[in-house]
N, C-alpha and C positions, 0 to 999 in steps of 0.2 A: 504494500500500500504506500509507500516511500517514494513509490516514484509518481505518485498520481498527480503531485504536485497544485495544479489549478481545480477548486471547485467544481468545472464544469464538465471535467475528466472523471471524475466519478459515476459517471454512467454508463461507461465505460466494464465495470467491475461486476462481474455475478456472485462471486462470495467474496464476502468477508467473514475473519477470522476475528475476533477479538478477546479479551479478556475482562469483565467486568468488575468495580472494586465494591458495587453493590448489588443487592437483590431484596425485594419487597416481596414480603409473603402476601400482604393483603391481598394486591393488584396483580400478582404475576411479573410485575415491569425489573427491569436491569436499569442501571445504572451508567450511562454512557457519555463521554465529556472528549472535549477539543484529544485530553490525553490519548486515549483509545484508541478514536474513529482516525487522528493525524488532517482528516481533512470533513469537518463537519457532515457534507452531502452522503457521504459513504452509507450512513446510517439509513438515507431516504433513496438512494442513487442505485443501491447492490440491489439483487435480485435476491440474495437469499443469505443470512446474515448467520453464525456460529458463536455462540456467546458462551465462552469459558467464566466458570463462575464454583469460589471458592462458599462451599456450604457456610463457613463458619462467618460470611460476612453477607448473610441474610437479616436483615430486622422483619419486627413484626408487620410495621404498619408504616403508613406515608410522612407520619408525623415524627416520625426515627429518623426514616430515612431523608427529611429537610436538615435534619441536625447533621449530616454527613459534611467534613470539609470542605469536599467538591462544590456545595454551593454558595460557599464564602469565598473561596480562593480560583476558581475555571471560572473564565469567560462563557464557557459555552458548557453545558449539560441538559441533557433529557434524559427521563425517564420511558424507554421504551419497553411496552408491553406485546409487541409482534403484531401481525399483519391486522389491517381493518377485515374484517369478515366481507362485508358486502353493501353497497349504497345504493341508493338511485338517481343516475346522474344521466338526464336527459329523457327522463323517462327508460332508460334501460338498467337493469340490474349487471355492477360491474362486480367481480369477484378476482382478486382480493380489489379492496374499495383505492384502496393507497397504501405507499411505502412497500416496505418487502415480500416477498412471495409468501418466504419460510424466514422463522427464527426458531433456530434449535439450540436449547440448552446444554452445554455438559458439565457436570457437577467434577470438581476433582480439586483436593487440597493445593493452594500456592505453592509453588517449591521453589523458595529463595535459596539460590544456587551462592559460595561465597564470592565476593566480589559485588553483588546484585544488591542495589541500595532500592528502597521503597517496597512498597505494596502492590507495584502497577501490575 
C-alpha cells in the first residue's frame, strides 16, 4: 500500500490488509486511522478489506472506544463496521449499498517482535 501514494490511486487496490489497534463489541466496527489505511481512501476505494485485530484490544461499547488515543492525537479515524447491506438509489436496489464488498476479520494476538516500538 506504500506505493499508492495519491488519494485517487486507491481504487486502484482490491484488498487491503491491515491491522487494527481497536474493536467494539457493541457495533461490530474496527478501528481505523491515517496510521493503518497510509492513505485514507483505501478504507472506501478497496474492494475487499482484511482486518487483523488483536482480541485483547476489544472494548465493550462506543463510549470506551471514544476514550481511545486515536481520537485525540490522528487526524483522521473511523470506525468501520463492513459493507452497507443494501439501499435504494434510483429507484433500484444496489447491493453492497457503499464502500467495500467484504470485511473479514482475523483475530490473532500482537507479536511485538524486539526492535518493534508501538502497538500499531
Amino acid at each position: 500500500m506504500e506505493d499508492v501514494g495519491e488519494w485517487s490511486n486507491a481504487r486502484q487496490i482490491d484488498v487491503a490488509v491491515v491491522r487494527s489497534p481497536l474493536g467494539v463489541a457493541e457495533t461490530g466496527s474496527v478501528l481505523l486511522s491515517e496510521e493503518e489505511l497510509l492513505v485514507n481512501t483505501i478504507g472506501f476505494f478497496a474492494h475487499d478489506i482484511i482486518v487483523q485485530l488483536d482480541p485483547k484490544v476489544i472494548v465493550p461499547d462506543i463510549h470506551a472506544a471514544y476514550r481511545h488515543p486515536y481520537f485525540r492525537e490522528i487526524a483522521y479515524a473511523v470506525l468501520m463496521t463492513g459493507p452497507s447491506g443494501s439501499t435504494d438509489i434510483g429507484g433500484k436496489t444496489v447491493h453492497p449499498a457503499q464502500g467495500v464488498m467484504t470485511l473479514t476479520m482475523i483475530y490473532g494476538p500482537r507479536n511485538n517482535h524486539a526492535g518493534e516500538e508501538g502497538t500499531k
